[in-house]
N, C-alpha and C positions, 0 to 999 in steps of 0.2 A: 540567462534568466528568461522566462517563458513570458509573454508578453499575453496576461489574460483580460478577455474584456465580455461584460453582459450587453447583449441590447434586449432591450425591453420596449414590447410593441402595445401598445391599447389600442382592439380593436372596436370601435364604436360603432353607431347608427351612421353617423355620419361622416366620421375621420376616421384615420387611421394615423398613430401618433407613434412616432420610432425615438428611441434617444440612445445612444452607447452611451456607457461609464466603464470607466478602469476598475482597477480592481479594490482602489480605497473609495470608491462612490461618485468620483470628480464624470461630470456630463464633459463627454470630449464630440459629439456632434447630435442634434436634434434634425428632423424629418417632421412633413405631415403631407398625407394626403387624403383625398376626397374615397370614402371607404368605396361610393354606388353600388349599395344595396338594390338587388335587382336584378340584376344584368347578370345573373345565372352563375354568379360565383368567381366575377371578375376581383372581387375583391382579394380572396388568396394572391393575387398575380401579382396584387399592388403589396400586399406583405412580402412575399417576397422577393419583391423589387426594392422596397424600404432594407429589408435584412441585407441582402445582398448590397446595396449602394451604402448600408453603414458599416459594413464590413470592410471594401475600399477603403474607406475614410480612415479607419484605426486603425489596420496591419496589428491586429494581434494574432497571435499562434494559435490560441483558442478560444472560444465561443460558445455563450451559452445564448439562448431564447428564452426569454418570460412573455409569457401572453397572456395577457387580461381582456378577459370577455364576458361577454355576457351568456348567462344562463349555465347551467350546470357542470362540474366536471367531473370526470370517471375518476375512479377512485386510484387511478397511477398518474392523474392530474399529465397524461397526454391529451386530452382531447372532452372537449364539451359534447356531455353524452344526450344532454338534458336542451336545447332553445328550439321550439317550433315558432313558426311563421313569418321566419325573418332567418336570416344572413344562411341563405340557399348553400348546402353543404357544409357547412359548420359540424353537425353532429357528428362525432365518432369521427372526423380529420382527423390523425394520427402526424403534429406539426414536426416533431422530430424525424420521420419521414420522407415527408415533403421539401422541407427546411436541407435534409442532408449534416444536421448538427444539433448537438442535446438540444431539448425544448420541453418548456414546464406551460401548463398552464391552468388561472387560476380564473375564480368569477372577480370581475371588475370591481365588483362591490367591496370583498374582500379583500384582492390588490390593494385597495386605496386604503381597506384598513391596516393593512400588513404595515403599509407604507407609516403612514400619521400614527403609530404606536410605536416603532420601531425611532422615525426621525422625524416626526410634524407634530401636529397639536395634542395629540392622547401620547405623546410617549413618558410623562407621570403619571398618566390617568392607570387607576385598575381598571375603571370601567367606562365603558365609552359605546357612544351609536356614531356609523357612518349613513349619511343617506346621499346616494348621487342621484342628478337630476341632470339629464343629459337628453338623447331621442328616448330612452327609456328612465325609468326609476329603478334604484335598483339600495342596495345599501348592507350592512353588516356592524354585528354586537362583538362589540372587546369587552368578555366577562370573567374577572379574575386574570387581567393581563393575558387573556389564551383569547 
C-alpha cells in the first residue's frame, strides 16, 4: 500500500507555515518559519527547506504541494500570475518545478475559504465572507456553497 501525504505551505508576509497530513486529514508534523520578505527571494529557499524537512518526517511514497498566497493565480493554479510589490519572484514561479513534485496553488484568501466550508465554521453555510487580516488583507465569498 502507497504511503500518500499533502503538505501544505501558507506563504505569508511574515511566516511561512508548513503542516503534512496523511491521506484521511490527520496533521502528522507542523513547521514555521520567518518568510524575510526582502532579501531578494530568500524566501523560496525557506519553502523549500519547510517541503523538504517535512518530507523527512513522513516517508510517504508520494507527495503533493498546496500553496496558499497571496495575490493571483494563473489559471492552471501553478503559480501567482498576479502580486506586485512584495515577495520578489513570486509571479509566474512555476512551484512544481522548483519543488521537483505535483504543486497547486491557490490565493490565501480562498485557501482559508476552501478550508472553513469544507471542515470549519461555513461548512452548513450556503453563503459565507472570509476576510483575513494578516501583513496584508486579503478575504473570499462562499456563494451558493461554490
Amino acid at each position: 500500500m502507497n504511503n500518500i501525504a499533502t503538505i501544505g505551505i501558507d506563504l505569508g508576509g511574515t511566516r511561512i507555515k508548513g503542516v503534512a497530513i496523511d491521506a484521511l486529514g490527520n496533521v502528522l508534523h507542523q513547521s514555521y518559519t520567518p518568510t524575510n520578505d526582502g532579501e531578494g527571494g530568500v524566501w523560496k529557499t525557506a519553502i523549500a527547506k519547510t517541503v523538504n524537512d517535512l518530507k523527512e518526517k513522513i516517508f510517504a511514497d508520494k507527495i503533493t504541494v498546496g500553496i496558499s498566497a497571496p495575490g493571483l493565480p494563473n489559471k492552471e493554479n501553478t503559480a501567482i500570475s498576479f502580486m506586485p510589490g512584495r515577495l520578489e519572484g513570486l509571479e509566474n514561479f512555476i512551484w512544481s518545478e522548483y519543488l521537483q513534485c505535483p504543486a497547486y496553488v491557490l490565493n490565501d484568501g480562498v485557501a482559508a475559504m476552501v478550508a472553513e466550508a469544507k471542515t470549519g465554521a461555513a461548512k452548513e453555510s450556503t453563503n459565507a465572507i472570509l476576510i483575513t487580516l494578516g501583513t496584508g488583507v486579503g478575504g473570499a465569498l462562499l456563494i451558493n456553497k461554490q
